[in-house]
Backbone as JSON, one array per atom type, in Angstrom:
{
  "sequence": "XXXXXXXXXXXXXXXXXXXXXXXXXXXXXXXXXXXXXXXXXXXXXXXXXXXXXXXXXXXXXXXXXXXXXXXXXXXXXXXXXXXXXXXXXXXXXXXXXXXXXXXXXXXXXXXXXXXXXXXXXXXXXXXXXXXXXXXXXXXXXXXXXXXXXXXXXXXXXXXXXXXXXXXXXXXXXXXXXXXXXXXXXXXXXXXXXXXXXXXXXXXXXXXXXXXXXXXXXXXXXXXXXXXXXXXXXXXXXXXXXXXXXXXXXXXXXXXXX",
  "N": [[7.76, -59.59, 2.6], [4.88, -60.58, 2.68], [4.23, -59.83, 5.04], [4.22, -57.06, 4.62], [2.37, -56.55, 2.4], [0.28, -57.2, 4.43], [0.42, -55.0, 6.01], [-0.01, -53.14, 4.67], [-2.78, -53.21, 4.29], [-3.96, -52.45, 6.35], [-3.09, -49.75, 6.95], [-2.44, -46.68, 5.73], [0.04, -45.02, 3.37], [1.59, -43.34, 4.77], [1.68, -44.93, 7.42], [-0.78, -44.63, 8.72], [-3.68, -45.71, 10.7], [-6.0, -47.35, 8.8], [-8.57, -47.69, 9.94], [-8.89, -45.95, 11.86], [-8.47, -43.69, 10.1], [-10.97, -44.25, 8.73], [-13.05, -43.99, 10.28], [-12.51, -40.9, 11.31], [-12.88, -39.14, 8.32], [-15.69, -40.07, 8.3], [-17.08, -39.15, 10.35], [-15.95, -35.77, 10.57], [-17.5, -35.46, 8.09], [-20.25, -35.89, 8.44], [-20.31, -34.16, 10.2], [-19.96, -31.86, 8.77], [-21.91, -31.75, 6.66], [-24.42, -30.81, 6.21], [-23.22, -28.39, 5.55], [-22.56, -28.21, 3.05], [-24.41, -29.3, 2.03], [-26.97, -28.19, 2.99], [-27.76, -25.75, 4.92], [-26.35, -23.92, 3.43], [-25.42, -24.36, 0.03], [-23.39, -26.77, -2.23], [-22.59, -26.16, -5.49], [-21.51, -28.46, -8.24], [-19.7, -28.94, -10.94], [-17.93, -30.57, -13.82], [-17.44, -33.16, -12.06], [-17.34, -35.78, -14.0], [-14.63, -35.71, -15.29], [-13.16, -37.05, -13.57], [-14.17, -39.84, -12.62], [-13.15, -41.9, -13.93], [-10.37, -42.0, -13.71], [-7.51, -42.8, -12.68], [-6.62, -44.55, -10.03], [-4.29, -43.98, -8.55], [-1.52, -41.51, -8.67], [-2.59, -39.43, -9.26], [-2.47, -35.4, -9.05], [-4.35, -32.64, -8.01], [-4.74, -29.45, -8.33], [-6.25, -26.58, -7.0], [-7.62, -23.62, -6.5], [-7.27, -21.14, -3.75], [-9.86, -20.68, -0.43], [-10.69, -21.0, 2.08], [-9.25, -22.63, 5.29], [-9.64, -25.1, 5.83], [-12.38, -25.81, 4.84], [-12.9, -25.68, 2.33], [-11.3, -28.25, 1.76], [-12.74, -29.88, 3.11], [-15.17, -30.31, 1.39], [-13.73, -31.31, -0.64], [-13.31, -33.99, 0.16], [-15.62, -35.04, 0.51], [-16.64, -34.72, -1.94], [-14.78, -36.32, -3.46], [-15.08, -38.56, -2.23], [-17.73, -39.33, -2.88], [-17.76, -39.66, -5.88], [-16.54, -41.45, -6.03], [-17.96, -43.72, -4.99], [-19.75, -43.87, -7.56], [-21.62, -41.48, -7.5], [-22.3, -38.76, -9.76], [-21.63, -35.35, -9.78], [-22.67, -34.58, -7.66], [-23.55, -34.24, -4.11], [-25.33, -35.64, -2.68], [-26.15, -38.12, -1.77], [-24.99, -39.24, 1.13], [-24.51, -41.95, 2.13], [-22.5, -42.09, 0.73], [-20.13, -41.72, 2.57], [-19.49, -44.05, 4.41], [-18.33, -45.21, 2.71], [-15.49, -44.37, 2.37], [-13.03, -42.47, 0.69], [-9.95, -43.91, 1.04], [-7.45, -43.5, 0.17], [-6.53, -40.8, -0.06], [-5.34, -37.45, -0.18], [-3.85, -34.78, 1.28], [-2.34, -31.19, 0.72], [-1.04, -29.44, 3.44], [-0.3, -26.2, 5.64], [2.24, -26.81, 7.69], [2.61, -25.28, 10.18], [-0.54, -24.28, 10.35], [-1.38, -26.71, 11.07], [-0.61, -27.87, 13.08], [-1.37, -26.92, 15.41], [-3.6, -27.1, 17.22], [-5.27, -29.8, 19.13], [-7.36, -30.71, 17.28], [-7.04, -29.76, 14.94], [-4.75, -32.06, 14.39], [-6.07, -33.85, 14.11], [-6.94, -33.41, 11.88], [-5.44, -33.72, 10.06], [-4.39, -36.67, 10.01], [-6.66, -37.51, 8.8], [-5.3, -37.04, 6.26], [-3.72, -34.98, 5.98], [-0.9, -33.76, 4.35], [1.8, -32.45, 5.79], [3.91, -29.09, 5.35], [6.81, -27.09, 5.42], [5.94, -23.4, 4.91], [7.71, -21.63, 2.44], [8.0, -19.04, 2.17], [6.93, -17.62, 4.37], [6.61, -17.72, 7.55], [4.5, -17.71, 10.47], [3.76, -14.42, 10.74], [5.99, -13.84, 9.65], [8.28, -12.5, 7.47], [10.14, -14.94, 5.69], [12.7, -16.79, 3.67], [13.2, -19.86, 2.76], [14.73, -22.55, 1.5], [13.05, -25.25, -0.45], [12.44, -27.52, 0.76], [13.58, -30.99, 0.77], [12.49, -33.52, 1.22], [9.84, -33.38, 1.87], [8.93, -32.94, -0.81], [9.37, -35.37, -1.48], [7.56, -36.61, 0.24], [5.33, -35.55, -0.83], [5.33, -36.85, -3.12], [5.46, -39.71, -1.94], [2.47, -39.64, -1.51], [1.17, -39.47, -4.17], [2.14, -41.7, -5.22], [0.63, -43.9, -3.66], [-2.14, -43.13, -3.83], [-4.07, -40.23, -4.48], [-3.66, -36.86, -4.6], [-4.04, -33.6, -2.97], [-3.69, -30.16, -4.02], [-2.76, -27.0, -3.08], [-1.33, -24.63, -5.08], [-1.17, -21.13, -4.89], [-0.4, -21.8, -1.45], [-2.06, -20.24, 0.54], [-4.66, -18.44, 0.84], [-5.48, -16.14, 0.04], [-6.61, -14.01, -2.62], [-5.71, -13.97, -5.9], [-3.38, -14.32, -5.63], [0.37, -15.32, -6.54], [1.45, -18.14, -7.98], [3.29, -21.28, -6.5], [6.43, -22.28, -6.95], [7.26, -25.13, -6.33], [5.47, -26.88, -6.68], [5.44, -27.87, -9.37], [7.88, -28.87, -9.19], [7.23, -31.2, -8.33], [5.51, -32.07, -10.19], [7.36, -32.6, -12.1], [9.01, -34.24, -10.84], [7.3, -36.8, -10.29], [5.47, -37.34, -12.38], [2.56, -36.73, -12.37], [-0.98, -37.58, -13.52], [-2.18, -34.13, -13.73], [-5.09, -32.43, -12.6], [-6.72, -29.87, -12.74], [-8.82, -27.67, -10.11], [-11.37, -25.03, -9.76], [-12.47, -23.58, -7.1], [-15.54, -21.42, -5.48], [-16.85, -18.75, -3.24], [-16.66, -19.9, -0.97], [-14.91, -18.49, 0.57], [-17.08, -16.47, 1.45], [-18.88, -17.67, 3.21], [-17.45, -18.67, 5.44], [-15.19, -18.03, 8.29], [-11.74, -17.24, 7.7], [-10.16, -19.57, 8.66], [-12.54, -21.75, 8.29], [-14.09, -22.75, 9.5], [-15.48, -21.55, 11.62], [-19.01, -20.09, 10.8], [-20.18, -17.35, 8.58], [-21.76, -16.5, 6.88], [-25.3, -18.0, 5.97], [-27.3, -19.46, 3.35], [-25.53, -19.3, 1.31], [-23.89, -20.54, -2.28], [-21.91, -22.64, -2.49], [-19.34, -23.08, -4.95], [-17.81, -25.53, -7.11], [-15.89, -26.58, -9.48], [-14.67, -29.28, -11.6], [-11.96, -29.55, -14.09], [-10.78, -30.76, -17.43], [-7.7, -32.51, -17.4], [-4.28, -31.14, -17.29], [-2.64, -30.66, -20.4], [0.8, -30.61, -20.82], [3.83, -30.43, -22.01], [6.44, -31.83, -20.47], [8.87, -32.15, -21.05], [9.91, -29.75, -22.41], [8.63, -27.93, -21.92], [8.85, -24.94, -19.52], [9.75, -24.27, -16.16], [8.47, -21.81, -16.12], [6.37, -21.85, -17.7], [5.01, -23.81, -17.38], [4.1, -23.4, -14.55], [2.23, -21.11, -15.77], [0.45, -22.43, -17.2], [-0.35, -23.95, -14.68], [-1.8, -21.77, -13.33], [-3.56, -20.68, -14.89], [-5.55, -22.65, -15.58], [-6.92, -22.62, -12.9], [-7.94, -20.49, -12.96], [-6.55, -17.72, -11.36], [-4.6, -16.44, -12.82], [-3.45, -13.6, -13.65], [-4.51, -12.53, -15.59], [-7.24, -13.23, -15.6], [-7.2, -12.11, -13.47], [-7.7, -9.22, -14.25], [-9.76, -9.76, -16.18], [-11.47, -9.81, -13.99], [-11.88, -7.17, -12.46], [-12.63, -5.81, -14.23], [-15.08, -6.47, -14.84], [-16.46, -5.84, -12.69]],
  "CA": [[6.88, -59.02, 1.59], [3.37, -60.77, 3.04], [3.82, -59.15, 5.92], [4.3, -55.48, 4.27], [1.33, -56.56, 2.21], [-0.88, -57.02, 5.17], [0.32, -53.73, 7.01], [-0.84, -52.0, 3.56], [-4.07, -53.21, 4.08], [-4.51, -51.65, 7.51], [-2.09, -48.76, 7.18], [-2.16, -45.63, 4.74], [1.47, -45.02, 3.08], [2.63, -42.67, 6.1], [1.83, -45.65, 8.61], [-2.15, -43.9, 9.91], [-4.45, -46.98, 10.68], [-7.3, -47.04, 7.75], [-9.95, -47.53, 10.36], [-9.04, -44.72, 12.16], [-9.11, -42.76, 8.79], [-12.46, -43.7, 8.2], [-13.87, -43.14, 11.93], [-12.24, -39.97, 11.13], [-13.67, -38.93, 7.46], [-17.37, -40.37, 8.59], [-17.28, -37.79, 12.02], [-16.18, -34.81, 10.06], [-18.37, -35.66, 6.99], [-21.51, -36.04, 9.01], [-20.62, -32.79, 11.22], [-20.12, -30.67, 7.68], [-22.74, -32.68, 5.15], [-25.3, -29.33, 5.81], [-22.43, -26.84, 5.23], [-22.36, -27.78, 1.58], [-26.05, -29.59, 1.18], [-28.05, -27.8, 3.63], [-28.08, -24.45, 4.87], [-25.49, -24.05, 2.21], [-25.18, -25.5, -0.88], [-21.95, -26.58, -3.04], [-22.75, -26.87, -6.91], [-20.79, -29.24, -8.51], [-19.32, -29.22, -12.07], [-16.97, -31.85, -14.1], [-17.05, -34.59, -11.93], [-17.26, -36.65, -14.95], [-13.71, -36.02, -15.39], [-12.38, -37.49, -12.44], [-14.78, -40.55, -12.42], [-12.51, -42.46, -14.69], [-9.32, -41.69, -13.44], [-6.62, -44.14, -12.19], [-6.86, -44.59, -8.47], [-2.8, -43.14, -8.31], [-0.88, -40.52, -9.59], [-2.97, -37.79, -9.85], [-2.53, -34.5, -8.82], [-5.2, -31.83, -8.22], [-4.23, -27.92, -7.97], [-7.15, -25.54, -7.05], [-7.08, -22.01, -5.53], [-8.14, -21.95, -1.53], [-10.33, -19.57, 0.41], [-9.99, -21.06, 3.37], [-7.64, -23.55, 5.58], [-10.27, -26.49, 6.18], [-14.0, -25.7, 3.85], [-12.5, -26.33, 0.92], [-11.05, -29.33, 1.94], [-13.94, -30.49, 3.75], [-16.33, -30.4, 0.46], [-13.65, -32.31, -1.85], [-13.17, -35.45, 0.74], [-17.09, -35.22, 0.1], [-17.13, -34.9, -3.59], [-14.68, -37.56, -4.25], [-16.17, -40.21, -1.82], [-19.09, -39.07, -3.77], [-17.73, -39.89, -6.8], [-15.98, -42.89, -5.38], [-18.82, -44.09, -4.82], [-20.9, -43.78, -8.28], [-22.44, -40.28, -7.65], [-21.87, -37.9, -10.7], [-22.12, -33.77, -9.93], [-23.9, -34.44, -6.25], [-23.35, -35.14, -2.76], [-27.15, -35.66, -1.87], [-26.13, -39.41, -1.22], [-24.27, -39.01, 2.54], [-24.02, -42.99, 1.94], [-20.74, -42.2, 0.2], [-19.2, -41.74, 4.0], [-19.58, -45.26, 4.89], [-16.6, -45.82, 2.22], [-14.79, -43.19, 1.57], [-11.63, -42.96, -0.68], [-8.55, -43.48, 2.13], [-5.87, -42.76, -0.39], [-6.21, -39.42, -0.27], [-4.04, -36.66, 0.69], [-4.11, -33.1, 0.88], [-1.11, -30.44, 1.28], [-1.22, -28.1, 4.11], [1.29, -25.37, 6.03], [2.57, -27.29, 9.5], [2.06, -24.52, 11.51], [-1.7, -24.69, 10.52], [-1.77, -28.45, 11.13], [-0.1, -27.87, 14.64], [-2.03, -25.53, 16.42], [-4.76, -27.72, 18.66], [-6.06, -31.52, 18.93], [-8.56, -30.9, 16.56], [-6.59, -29.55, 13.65], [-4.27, -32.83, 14.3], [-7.23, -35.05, 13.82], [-7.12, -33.1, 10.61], [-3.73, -33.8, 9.31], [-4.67, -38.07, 10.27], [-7.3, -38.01, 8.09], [-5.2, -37.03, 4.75], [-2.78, -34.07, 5.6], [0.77, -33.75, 4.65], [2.37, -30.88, 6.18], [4.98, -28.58, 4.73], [6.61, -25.32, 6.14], [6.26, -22.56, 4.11], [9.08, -21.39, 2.06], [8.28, -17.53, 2.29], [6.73, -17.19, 5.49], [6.41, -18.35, 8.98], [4.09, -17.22, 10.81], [3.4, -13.75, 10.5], [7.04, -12.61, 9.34], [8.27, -13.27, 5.62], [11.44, -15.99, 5.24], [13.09, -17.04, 2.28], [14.13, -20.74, 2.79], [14.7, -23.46, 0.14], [12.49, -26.44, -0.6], [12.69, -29.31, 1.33], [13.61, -32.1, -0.38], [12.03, -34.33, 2.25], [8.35, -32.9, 1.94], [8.92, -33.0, -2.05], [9.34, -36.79, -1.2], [6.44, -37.2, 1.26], [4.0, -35.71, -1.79], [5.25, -38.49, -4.12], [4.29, -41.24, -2.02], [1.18, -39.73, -1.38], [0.63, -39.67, -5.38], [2.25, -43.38, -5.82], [-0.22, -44.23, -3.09], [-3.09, -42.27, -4.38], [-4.53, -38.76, -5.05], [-3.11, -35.4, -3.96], [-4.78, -32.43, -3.09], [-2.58, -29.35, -3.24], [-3.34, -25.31, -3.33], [-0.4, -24.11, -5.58], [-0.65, -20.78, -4.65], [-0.31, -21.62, -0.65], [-2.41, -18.86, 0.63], [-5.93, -18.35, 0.72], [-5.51, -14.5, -0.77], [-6.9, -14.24, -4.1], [-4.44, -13.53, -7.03], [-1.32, -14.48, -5.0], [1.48, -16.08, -7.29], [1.75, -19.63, -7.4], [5.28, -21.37, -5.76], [6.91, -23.26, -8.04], [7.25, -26.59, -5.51], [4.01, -28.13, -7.42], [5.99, -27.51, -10.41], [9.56, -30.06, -8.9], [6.44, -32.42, -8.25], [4.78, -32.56, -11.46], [8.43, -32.96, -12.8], [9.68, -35.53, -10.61], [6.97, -37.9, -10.6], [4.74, -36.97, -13.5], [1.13, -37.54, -12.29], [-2.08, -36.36, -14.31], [-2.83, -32.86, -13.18], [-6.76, -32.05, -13.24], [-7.35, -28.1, -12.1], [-10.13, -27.16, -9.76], [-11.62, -23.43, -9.2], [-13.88, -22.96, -6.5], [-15.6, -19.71, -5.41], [-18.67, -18.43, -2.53], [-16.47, -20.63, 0.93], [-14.93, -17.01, 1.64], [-18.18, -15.49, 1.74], [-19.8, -18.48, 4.02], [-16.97, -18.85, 6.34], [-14.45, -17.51, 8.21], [-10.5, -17.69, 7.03], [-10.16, -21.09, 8.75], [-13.18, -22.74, 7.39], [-14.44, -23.84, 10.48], [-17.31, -20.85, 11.95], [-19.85, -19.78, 9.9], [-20.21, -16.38, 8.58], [-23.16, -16.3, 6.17], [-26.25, -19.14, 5.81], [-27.8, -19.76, 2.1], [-24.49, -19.41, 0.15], [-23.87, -21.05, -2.98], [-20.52, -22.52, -3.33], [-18.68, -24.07, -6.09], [-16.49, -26.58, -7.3], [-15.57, -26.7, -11.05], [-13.38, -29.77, -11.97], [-11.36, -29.45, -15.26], [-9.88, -31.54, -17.89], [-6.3, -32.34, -16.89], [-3.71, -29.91, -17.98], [-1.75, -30.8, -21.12], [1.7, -30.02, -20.3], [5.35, -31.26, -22.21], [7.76, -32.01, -19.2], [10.44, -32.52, -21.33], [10.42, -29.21, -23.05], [8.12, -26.66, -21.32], [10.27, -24.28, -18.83], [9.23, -24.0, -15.37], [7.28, -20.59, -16.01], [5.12, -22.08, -18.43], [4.11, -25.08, -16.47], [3.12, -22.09, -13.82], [1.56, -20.32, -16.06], [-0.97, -23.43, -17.26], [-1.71, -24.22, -13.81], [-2.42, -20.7, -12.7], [-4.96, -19.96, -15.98], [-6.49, -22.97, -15.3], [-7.67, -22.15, -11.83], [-8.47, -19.2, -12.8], [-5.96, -17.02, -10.68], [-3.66, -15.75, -13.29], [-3.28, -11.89, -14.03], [-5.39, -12.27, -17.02], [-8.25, -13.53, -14.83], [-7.42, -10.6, -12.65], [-7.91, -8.36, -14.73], [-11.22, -9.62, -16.29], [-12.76, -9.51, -12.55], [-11.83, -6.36, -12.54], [-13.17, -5.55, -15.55], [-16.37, -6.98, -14.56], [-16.43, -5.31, -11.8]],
  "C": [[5.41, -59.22, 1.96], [3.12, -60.03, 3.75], [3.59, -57.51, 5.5], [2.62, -55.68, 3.54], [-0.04, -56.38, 3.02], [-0.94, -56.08, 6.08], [-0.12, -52.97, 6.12], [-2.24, -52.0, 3.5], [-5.34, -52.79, 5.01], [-4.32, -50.2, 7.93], [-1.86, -48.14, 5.64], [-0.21, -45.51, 4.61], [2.68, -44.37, 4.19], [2.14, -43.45, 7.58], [0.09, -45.2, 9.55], [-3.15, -45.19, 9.61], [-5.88, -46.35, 9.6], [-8.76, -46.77, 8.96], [-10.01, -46.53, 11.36], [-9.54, -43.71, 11.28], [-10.56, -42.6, 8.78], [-13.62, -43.35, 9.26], [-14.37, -41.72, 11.04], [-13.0, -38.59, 10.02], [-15.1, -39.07, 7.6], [-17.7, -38.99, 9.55], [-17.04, -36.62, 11.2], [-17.24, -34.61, 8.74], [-19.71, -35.09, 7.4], [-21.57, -34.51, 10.01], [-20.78, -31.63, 9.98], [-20.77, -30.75, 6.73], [-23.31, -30.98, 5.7], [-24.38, -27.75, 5.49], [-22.22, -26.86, 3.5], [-23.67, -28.71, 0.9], [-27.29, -29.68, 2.3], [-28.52, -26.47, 3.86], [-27.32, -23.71, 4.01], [-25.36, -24.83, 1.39], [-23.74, -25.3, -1.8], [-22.81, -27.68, -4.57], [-21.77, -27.44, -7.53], [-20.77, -29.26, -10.41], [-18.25, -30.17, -13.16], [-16.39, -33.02, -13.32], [-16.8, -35.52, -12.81], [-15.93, -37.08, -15.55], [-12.89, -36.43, -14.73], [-12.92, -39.08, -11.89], [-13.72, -41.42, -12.87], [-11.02, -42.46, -14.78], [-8.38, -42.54, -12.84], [-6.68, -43.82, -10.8], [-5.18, -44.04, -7.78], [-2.24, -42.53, -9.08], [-1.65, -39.63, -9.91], [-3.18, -37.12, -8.72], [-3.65, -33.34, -8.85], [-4.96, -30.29, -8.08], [-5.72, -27.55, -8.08], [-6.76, -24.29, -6.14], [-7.8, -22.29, -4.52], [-8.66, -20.42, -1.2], [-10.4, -19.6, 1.23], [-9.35, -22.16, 3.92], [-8.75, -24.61, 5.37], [-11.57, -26.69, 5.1], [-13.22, -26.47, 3.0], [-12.14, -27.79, 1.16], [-11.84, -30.4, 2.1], [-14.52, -31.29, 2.42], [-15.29, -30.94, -0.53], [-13.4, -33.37, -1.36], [-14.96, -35.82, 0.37], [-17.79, -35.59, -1.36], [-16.41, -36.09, -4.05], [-14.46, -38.76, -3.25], [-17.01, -40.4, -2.56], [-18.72, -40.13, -4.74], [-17.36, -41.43, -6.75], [-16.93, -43.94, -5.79], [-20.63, -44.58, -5.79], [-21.36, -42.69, -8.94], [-21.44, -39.6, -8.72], [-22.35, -36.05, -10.42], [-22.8, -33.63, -8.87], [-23.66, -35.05, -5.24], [-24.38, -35.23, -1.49], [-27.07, -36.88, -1.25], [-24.89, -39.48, 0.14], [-23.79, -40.76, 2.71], [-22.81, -43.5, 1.91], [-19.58, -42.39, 1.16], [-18.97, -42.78, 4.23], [-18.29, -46.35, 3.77], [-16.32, -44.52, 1.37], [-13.69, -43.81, 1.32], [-10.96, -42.69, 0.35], [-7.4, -43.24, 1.53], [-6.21, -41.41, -1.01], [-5.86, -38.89, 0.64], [-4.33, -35.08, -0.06], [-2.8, -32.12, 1.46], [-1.24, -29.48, 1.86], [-0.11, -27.55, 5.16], [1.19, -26.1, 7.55], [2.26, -26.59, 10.21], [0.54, -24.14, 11.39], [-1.93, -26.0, 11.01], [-1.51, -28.94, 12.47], [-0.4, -27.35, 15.55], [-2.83, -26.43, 17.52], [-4.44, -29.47, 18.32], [-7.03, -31.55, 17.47], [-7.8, -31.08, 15.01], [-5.26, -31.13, 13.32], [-4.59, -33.85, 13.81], [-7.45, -34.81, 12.19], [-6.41, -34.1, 9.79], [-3.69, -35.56, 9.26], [-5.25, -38.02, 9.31], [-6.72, -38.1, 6.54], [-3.98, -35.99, 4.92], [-1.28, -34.19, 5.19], [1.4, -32.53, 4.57], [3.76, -30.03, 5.83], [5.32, -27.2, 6.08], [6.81, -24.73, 4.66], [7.67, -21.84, 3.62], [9.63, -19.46, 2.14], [7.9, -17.15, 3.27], [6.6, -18.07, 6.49], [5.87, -17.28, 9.84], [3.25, -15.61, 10.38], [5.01, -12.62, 10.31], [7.25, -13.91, 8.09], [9.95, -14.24, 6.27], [11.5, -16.2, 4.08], [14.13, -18.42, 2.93], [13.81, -21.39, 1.7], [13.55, -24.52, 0.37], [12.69, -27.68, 0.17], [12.21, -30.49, 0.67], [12.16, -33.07, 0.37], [10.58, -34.24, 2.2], [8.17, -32.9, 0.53], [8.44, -34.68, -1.99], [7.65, -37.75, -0.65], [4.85, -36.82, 0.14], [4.04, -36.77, -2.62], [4.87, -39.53, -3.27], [3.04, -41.52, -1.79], [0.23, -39.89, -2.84], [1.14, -41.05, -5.66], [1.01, -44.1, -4.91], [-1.81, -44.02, -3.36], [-3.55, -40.89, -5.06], [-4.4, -37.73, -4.36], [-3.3, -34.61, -4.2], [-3.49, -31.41, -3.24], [-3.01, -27.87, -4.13], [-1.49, -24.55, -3.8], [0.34, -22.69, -5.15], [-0.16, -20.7, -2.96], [-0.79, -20.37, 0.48], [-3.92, -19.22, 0.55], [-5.99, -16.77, 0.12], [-5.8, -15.17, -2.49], [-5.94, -13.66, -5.13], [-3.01, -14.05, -6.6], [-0.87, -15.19, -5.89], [1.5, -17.4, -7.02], [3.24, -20.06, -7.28], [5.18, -22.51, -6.7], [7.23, -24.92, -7.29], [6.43, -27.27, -6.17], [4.92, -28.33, -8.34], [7.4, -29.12, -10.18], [7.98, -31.26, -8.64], [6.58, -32.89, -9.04], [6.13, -33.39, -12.05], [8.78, -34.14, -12.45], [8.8, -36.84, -10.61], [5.24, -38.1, -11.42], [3.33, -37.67, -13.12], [-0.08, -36.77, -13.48], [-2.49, -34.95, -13.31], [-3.9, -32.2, -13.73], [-6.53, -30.54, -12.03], [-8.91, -28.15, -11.54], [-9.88, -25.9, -9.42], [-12.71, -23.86, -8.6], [-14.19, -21.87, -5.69], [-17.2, -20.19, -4.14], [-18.14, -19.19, -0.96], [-15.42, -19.34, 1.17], [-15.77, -16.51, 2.24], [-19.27, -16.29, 3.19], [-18.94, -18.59, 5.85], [-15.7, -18.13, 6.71], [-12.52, -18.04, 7.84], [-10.28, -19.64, 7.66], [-11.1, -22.34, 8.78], [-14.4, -23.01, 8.49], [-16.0, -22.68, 10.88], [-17.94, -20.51, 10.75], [-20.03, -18.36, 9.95], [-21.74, -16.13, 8.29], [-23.95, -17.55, 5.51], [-26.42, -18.61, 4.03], [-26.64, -18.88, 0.9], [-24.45, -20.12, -0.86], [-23.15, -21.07, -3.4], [-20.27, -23.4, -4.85], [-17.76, -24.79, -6.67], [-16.5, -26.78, -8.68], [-14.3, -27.49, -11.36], [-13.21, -29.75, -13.76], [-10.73, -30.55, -15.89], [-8.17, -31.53, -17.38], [-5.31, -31.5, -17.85], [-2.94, -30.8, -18.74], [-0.43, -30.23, -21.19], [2.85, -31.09, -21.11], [6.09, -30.74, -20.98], [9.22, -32.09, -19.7], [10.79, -31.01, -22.1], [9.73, -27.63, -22.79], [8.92, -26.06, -19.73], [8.96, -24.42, -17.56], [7.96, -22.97, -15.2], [6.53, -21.06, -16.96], [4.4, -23.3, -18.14], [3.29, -24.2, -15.5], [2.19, -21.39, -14.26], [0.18, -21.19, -16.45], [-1.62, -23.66, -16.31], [-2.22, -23.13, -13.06], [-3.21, -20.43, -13.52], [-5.85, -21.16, -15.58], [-6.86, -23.08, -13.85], [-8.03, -21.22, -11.73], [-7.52, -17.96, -11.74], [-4.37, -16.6, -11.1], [-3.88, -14.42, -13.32], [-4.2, -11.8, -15.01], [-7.38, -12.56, -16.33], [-8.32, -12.26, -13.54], [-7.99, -9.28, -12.93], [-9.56, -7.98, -15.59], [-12.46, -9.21, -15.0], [-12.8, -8.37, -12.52], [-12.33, -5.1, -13.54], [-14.68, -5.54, -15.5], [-17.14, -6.26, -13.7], [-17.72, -3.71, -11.64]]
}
């Protein structure tokens, strides 16, 4: 038991040395701090509800625009927050301890492609295959239990990122896999929408398209949800309104338009 204790204190839940982690988090931090508070900026809304939050078991769902940005700018916001800061990641300080129990859910065959994107997947990823596609042809396989598993101990361990509907397309359907999460090991689920890292970068986050963007990050109260008596489609349907990427939200853009 001492000894497990003192490999927890060097070693994230899937065995990745912490001080690699935070090499890791500092080097990308410091290479992407001006992509969301320099020649770009990322405005920041309801941190306040995530300040106060238990350090495990919670879940985050937001919609994605691309494979890595997004990601980038919430290891940023909640070191930030980690760290004090409320609604701002003007203090770059925050790098020098960032939050190592975090975890973010992304498709294996993104996470497998180079060296670089590996270095990703170290710092926080946990990789799934997709259940409807591979690659660039559709499939229809089941759930793997096994990757259901590997998100719970990243929420008994800490805080888990994860893009419901799997996709960076806007409107796409969300997959009901978040859904056997929430169920099986009931964490708080806080909703983020953020909008403007399509328009800056391209689909995988990484070149730059367009300078003096203005993205955004909008965190939400956590979703109120009965587990014992709300059906699968209406757990879907809460966390697709609050990210904004239900049909009803489709239809206002469109509207707007």
């Amino acid at each position: 038991m001492e000894k497990k204790k003192r490999s927890n204190l060097f070693r994230d839940v899937f065995g990745n040395l912490h001080i690699i982690k935070r090499f890791l988090i500092f080097t990308f931090g410091c290479i992407s701090y001006n992509r969301y508070n320099g020649f770009n900026k990322l405005q920041l809304k309801g941190t306040e509800y995530i300040k106060d939050l238990p350090d495990k078991k919670v879940l985050f769902v937001s919609n994605h625009q691309t494979y890595f940005a997004d990601v980038f700018a919430m290891f940023h916001v909640f070191c930030s927050v980690k760290n004090g800061f409320i609604n701002t990641i003007k203090n770059p300080i925050y790098l020098l301890n960032p939050k190592l129990n975090l975890y973010y859910v992304a498709a294996k065959e993104t996470m497998n492609k180079n060296i670089l994107t590996r270095l990703f997947t170290y710092s926080g990823g946990i990789t799934v295959k997709r259940t409807w596609r591979e690659g660039n042809s559709k499939v229809n396989r089941l759930v793997d239990i096994s990757e259901i598993s590997r998100m719970g101990n990243a929420l008994n361990d800490g805080w888990l990122i994860t893009f419901p509907q799997g996709t960076t397309k806007s409107f796409a359907p969300g997959r009901r896999g978040v859904v056997h999460v929430i169920r099986k090991y009931k964490p708080i689920v806080v909703p983020i929408v953020i909008d403007g890292f399509k328009l800056a970068y391209d689909k995988n986050g990484i070149k730059i398209k367009k300078r003096g963007v203005l993205q955004k990050m909008i965190f939400k109260k956590p979703i109120k949800m009965d587990l014992k008596n709300d059906t699968t489609d209406m757990i879907m349907e809460r966390i697709m309104d609050a990210i904004e990427q239900s049909p009803k939200f489709y239809k206002k853009k469109n509207t707007s338009l």
